[in-house]
SETISE-991944 format. One record per residue (C-alpha): residue number from 0; x, y, z; residue in three letters. Coordinates in steps of 0.02 Angstrom, whole numbers, plus 32768, in hexadecimal, padded with zeros to 4 digits. Each point is the difference from the previous one (the first is absolute). Example, Ala and Ser with C-alpha at 12.3 -4.5 7.8 and 13.67 -1.06 7.14 Angstrom:
BEGIN
{0, {8267, 7F1F, 8186}, ALA};
{1, {8045, 80AC, 7FDF}, SER};
This chain:
BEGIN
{0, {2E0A, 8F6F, EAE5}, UNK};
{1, {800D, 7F5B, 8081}, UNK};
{2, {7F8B, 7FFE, 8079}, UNK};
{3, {8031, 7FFC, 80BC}, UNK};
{4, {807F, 8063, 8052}, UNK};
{5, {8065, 8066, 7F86}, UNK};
{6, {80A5, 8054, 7FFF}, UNK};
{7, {803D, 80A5, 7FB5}, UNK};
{8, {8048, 7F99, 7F67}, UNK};
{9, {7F6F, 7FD0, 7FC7}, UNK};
{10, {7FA2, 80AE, 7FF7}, UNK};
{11, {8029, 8046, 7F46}, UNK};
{12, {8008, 80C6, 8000}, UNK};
{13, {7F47, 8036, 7FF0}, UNK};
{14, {7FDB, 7F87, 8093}, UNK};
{15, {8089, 804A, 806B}, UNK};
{16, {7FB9, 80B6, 7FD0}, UNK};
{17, {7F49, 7FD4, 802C}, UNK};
{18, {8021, 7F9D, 8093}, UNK};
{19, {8078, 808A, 803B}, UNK};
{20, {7F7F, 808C, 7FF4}, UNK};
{21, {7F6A, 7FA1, 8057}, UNK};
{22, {8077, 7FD3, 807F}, UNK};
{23, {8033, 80C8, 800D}, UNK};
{24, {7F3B, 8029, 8012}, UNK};
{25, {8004, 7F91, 8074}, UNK};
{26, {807F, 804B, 8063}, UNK};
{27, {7FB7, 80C0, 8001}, UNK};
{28, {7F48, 7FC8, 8002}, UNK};
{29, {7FED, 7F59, 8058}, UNK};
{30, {7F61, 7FE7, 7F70}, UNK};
{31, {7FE6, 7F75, 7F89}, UNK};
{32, {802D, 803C, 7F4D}, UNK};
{33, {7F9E, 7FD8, 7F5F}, UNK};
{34, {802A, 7FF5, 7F53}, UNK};
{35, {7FB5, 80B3, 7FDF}, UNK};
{36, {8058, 804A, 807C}, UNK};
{37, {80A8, 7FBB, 7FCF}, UNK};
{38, {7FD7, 801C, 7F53}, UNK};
{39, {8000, 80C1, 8030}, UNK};
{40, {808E, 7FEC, 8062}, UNK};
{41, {806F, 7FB7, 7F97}, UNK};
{42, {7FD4, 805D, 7F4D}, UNK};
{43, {802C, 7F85, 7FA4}, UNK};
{44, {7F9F, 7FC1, 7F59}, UNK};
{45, {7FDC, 7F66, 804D}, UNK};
{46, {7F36, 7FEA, 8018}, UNK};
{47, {7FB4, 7FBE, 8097}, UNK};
{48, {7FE7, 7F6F, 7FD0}, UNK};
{49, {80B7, 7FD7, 7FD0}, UNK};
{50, {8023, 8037, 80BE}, UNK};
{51, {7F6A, 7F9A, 8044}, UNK};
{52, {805D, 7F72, 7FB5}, UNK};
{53, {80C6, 8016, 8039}, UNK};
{54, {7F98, 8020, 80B4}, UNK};
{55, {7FB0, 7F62, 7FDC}, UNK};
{56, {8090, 7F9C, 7FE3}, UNK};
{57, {806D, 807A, 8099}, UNK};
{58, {7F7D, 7FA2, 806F}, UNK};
{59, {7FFE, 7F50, 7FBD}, UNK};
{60, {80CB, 8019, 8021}, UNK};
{61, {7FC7, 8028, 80C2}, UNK};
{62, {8037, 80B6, 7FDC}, UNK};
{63, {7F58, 805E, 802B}, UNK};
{64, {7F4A, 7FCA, 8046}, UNK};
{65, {7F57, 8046, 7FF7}, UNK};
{66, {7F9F, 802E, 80A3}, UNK};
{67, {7F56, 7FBC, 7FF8}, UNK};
{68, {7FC4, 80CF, 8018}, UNK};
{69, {8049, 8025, 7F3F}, UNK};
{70, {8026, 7FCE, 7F67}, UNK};
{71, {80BC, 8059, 8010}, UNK};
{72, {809B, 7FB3, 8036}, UNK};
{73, {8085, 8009, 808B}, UNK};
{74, {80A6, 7FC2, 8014}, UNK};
{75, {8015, 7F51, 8059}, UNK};
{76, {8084, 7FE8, 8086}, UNK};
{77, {805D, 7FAB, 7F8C}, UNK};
{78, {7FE9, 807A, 7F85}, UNK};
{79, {8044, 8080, 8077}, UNK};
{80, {8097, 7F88, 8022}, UNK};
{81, {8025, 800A, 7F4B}, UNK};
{82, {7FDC, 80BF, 7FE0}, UNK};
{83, {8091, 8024, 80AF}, UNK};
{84, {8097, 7F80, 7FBE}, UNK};
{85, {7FED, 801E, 7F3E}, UNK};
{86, {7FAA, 809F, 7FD7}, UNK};
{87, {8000, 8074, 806F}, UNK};
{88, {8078, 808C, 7FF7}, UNK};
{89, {805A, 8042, 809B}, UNK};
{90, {803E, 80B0, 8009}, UNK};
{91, {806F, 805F, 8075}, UNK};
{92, {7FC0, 8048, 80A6}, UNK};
{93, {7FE1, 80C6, 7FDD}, UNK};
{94, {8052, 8074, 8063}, UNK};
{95, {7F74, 8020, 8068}, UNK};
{96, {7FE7, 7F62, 8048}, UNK};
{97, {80CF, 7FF9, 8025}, UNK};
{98, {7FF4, 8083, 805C}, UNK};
{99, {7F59, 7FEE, 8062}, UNK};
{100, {803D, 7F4E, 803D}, UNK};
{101, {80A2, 8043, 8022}, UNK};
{102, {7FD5, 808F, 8061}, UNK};
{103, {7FA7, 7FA3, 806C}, UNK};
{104, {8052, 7F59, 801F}, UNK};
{105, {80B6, 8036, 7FEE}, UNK};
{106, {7FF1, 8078, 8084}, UNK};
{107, {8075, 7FDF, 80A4}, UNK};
{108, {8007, 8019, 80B3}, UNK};
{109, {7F61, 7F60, 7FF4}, UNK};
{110, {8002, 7F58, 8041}, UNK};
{111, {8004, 7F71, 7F7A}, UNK};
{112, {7F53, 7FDF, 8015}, UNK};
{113, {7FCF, 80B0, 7FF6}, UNK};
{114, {803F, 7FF6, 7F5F}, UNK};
{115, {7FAE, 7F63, 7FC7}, UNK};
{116, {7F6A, 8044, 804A}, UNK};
{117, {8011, 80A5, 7F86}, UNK};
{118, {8030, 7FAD, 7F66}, UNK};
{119, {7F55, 7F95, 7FEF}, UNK};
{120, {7FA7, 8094, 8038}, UNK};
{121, {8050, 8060, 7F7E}, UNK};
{122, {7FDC, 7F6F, 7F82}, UNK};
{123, {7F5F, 7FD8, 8017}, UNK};
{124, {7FD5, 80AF, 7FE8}, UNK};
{125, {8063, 801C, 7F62}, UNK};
{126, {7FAC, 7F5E, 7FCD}, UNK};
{127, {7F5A, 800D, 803D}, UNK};
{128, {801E, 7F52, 803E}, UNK};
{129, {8007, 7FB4, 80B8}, UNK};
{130, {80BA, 7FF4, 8024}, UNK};
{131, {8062, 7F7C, 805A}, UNK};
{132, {80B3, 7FDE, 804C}, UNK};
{133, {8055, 7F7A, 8035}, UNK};
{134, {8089, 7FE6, 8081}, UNK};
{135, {8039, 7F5B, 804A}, UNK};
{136, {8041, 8019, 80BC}, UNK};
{137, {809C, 8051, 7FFD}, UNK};
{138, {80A2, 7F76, 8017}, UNK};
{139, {8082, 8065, 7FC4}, UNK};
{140, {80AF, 8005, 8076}, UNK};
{141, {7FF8, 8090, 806C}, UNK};
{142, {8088, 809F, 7FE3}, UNK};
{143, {7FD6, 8076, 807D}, UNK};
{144, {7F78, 8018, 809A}, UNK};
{145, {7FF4, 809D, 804B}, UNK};
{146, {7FB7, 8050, 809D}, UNK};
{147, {7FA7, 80BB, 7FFB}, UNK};
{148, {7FA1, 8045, 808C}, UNK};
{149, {7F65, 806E, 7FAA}, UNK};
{150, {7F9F, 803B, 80AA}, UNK};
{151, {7FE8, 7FCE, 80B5}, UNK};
{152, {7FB4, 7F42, 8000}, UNK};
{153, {803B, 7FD1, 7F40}, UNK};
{154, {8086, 7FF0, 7F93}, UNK};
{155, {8030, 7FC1, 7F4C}, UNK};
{156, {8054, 7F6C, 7FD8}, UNK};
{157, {8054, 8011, 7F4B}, UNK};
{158, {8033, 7F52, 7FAD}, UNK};
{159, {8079, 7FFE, 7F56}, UNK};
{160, {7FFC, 7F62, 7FB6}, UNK};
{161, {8096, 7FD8, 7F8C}, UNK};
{162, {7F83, 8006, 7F61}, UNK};
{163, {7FE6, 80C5, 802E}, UNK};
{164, {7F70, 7FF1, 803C}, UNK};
{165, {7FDB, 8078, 8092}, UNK};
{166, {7F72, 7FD7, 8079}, UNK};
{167, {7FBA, 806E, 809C}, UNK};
{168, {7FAD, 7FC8, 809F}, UNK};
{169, {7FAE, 8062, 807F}, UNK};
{170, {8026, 7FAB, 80B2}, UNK};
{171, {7FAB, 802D, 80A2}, UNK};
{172, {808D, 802B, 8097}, UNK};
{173, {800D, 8025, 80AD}, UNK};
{174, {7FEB, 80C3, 7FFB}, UNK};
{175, {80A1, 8015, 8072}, UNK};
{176, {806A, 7FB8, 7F7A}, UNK};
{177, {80AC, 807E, 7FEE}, UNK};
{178, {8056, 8007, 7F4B}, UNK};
{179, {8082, 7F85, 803E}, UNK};
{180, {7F9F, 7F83, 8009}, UNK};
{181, {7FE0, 7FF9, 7F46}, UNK};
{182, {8099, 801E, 7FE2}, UNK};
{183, {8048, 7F4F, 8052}, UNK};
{184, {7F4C, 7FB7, 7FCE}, UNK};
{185, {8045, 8017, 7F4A}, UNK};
{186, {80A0, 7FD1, 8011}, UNK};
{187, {7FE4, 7F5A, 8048}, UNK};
{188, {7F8E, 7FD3, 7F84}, UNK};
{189, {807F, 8034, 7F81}, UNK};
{190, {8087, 7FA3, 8046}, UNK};
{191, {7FB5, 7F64, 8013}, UNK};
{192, {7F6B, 7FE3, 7F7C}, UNK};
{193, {8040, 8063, 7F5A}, UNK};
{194, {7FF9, 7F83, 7F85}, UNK};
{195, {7F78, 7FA5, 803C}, UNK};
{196, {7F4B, 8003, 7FCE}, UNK};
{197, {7F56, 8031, 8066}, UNK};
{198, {7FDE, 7F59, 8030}, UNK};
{199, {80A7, 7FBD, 8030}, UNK};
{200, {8018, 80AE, 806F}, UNK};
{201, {7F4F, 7FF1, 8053}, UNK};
{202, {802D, 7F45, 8021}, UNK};
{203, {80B8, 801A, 8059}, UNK};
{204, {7FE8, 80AE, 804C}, UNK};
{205, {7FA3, 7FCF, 809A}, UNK};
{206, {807A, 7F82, 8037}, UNK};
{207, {8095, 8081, 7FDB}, UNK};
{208, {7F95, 807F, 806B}, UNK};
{209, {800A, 7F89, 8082}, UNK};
{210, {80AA, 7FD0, 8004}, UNK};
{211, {802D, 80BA, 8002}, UNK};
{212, {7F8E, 8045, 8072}, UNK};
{213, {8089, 8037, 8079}, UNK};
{214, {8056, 8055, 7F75}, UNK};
{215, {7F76, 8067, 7FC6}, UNK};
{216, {7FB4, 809F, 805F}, UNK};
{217, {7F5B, 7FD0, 802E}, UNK};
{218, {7F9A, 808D, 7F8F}, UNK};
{219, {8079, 7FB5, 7F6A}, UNK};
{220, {7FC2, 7F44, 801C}, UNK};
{221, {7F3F, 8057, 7FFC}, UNK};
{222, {801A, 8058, 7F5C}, UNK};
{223, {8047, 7F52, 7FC1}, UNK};
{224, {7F61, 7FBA, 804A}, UNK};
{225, {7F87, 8064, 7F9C}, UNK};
{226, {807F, 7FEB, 7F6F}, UNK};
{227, {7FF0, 7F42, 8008}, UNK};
{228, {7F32, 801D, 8027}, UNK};
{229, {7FE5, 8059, 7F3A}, UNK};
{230, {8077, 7F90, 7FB5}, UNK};
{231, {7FC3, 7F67, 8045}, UNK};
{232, {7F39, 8035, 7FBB}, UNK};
{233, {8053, 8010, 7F59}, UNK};
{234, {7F78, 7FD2, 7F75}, UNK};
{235, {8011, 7F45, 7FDF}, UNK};
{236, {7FC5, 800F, 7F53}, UNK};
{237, {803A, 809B, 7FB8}, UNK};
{238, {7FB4, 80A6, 7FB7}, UNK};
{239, {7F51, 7FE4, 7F8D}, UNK};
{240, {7FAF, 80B4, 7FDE}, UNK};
{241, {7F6E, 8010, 7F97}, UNK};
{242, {7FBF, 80A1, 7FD3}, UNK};
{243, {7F69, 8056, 7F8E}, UNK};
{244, {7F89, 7F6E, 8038}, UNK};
{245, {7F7A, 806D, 7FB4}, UNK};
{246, {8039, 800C, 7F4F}, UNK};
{247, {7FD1, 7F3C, 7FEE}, UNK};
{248, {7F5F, 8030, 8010}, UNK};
{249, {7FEE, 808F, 7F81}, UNK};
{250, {7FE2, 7F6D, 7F6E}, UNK};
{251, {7F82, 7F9A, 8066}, UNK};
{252, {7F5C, 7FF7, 7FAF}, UNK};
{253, {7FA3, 7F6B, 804F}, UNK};
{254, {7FE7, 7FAC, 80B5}, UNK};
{255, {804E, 7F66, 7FAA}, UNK};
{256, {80A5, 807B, 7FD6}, UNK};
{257, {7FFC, 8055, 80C5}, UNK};
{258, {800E, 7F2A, 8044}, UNK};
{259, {8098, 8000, 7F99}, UNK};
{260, {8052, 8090, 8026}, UNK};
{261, {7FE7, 7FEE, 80C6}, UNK};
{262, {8059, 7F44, 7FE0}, UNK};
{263, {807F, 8063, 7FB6}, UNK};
{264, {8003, 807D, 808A}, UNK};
{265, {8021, 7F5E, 8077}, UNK};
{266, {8088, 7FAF, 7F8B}, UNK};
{267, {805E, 809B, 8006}, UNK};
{268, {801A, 800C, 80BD}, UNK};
{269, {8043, 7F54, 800A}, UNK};
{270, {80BA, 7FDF, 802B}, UNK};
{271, {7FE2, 7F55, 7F6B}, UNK};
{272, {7FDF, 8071, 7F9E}, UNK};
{273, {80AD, 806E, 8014}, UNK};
{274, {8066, 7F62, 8012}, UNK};
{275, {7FC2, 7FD7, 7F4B}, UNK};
{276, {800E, 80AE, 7FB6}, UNK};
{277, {80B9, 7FF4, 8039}, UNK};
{278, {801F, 7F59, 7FBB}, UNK};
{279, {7FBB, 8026, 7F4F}, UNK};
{280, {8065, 80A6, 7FF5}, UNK};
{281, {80AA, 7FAE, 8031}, UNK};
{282, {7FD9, 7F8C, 7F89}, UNK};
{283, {7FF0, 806C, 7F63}, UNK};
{284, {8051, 809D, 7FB7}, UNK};
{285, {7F9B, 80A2, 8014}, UNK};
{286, {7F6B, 8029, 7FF8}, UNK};
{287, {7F7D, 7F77, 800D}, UNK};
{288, {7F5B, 8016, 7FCF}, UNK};
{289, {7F84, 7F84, 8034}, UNK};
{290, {7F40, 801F, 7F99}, UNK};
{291, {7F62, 7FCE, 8059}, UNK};
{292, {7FFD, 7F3D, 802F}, UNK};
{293, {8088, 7FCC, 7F96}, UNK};
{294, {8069, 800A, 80A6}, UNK};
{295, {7FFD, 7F9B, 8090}, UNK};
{296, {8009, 8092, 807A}, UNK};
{297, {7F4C, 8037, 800C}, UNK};
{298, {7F5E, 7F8A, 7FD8}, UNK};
{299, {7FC5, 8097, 7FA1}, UNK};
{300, {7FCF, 8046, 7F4E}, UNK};
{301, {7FF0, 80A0, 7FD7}, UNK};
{302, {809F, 804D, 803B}, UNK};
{303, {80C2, 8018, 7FF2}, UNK};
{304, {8097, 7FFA, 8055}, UNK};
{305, {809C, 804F, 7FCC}, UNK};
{306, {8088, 7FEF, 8070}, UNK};
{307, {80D2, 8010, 7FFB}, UNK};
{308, {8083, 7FEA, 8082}, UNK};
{309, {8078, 8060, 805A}, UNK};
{310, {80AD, 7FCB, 8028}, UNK};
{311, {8096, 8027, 8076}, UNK};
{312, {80AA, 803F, 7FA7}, UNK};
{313, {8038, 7F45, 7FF1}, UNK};
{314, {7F59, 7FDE, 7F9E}, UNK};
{315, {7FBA, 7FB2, 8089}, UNK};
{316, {7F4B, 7FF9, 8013}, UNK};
{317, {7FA4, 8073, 8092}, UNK};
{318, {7F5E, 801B, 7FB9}, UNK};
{319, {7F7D, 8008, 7F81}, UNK};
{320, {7F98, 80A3, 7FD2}, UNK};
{321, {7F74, 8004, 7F8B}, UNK};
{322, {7F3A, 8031, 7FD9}, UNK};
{323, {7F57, 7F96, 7FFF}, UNK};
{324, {7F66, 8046, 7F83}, UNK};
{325, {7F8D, 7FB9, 7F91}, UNK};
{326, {8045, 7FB0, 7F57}, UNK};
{327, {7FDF, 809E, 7F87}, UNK};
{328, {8088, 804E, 806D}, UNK};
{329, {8068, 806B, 7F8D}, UNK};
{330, {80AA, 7F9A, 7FF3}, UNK};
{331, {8043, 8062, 7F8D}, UNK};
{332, {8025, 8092, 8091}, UNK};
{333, {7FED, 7F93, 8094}, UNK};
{334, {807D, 7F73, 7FD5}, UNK};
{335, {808F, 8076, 7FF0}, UNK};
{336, {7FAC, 8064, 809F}, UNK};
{337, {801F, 7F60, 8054}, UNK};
{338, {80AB, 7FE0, 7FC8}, UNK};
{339, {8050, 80A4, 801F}, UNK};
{340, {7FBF, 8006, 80C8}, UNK};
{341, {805E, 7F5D, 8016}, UNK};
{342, {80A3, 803F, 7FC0}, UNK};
{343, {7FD7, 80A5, 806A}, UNK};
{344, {7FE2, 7FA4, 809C}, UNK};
{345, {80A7, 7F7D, 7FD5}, UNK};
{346, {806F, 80A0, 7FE9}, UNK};
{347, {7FB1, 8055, 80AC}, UNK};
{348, {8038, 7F58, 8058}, UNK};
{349, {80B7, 8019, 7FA5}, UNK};
């Protein structure tokens, strides 16, 4: 076997099969894995010393290492790299998991972000992983925006964008606001801004206020006021929720490990780091699955990121959804974990 990095052509089938089952200990245990261990594991009439060689030559490929603290091996990033794209085998999502994640994401009566907010709850906890979701600031042409008074002092704006997505505001009004007043709130808003998106509404509406002041009763122009005041503090950047913070820390074992994990802890609650997340997933198909420092999202070894996208009915990007945990992750489950949330949230948003 070549030395340097390798490829899943040139493994021959007893290499595949022992490199596959160290990197499975790995997985469940997290623990280096000697020759008489994987001996018992696998079996097989092969004698320790025939394994201690095909390990041997697995690590001269860049496949596995030895930690200085014993004489076993683990799997290299690289190594893991190899294992996800040629050997490992994905199965379907059980019927549990369907219907955990869609019991409680699909429900409705929720803002969008409510949901987004309950699916990487729901995923990190399935996966035992921190979860995080992605959603650029909302552009979309706007179908409907609606008026409803809720109690003395507030009321809820309702915007429909023409993607499906439905959005809910809580506003702060005069308390001697009458039901009228929503009512030609909404439809002047309707009549002259349908079609348009946040930004372009936020940036005319003031001077249309203006130029129809006499027009409008004077309660009507303040419920357009505080309607203009929530749009116009619209998030700039967009949605980034990160959840199950503490499940990062359940593999740290040293103070060297805890350094990383808080720069990680940083990286994730920066709006680069969202616009890059975003990028990569429009780029590619699916799932993507980016394994300890062999990305150039996170200055960081030691853990994963598995991440998909979700998409509008005319397959247009809104999103990205997706789980962060150290590299013996379980892919097998998680990957298709992953997958089917995306295509849970893209048929919510229609």
């Amino acid at each position: 076997m070549a030395t340097g990095r390798s490829t899943i052509r040139d493994l021959n089938k007893r290499s595949r099969d022992i490199f596959t089952t160290i990197v499975d200990a790995y997985v469940e245990t997290g623990e280096p894995i000697g020759s008489k261990t994987l001996s018992q594991i696998l079996k097989s009439t092969l004698s320790p010393a025939t394994l201690r060689n095909v390990m041997a030559d697995l690590e001269d490929a860049g496949l596995l290492y030895s930690p200085h603290t014993s004489a076993g091996r683990l799997p290299t990033n690289a190594g893991l790299r190899i294992f996800v794209d040629g050997l490992l085998e994905l199965g379907n999502l059980n019927n549990e998991d369907k219907s955990n994640l869609e019991g409680r994401v699909a429900g409705t009566g929720r803002s969008f972000e409510e949901v987004l907010e309950e699916a990487t709850n729901t995923l990190s906890g399935l996966s035992n992983c921190a979860g995080i979701v992605l959603a650029p600031k909302i552009e979309t042409p706007l179908k409907h925006i609606e008026f409803f008074h809720l109690n003395p002092g507030r009321a809820l704006v309702v915007l429909v964008t023409a993607d499906g997505i439905v959005e809910n505001r809580i506003i702060e009004v005069p308390r001697d606001i009458p039901p009228s007043a929503f009512i030609e709130a909404s439809n002047f808003l309707n009549s002259r801004f349908v079609g348009q998106t946040i930004k372009d509404t936020c940036d005319s509406l003031l001077r249309e206020l203006e130029k129809n002041r006499a027009l409008l009763d004077t309660l009507t122009s303040k419920v357009l006021e505080a309607g203009l005041a929530t749009l116009g503090g619209d998030k700039k950047d967009g949605t980034l929720i990160v959840t199950g913070h503490s499940k990062l820390l359940e593999d740290v074992n040293a103070i060297a490990d805890l350094e990383q994990i808080r720069k990680l802890f940083s990286a994730l609650e920066t709006t680069e780091l969202m616009l890059k997340v975003l990028e990569m997933t429009d780029k590619g198909e699916g799932v993507q699955i980016f394994i300890g420092a062999d990305n150039d999202l996170f200055d960081l070894s030691g853990c994963s990121f598995i991440v998909a996208p979700y998409k509008s009915n005319q397959n247009q990007l809104v999103g990205a959804i997706g789980v962060i945990g150290p590299t013996r992750m379980n892919y097998a489950r998680i990957i298709p974990m992953v997958d089917y949330t995306a295509k849970l949230l893209s048929r919510i948003i229609g």
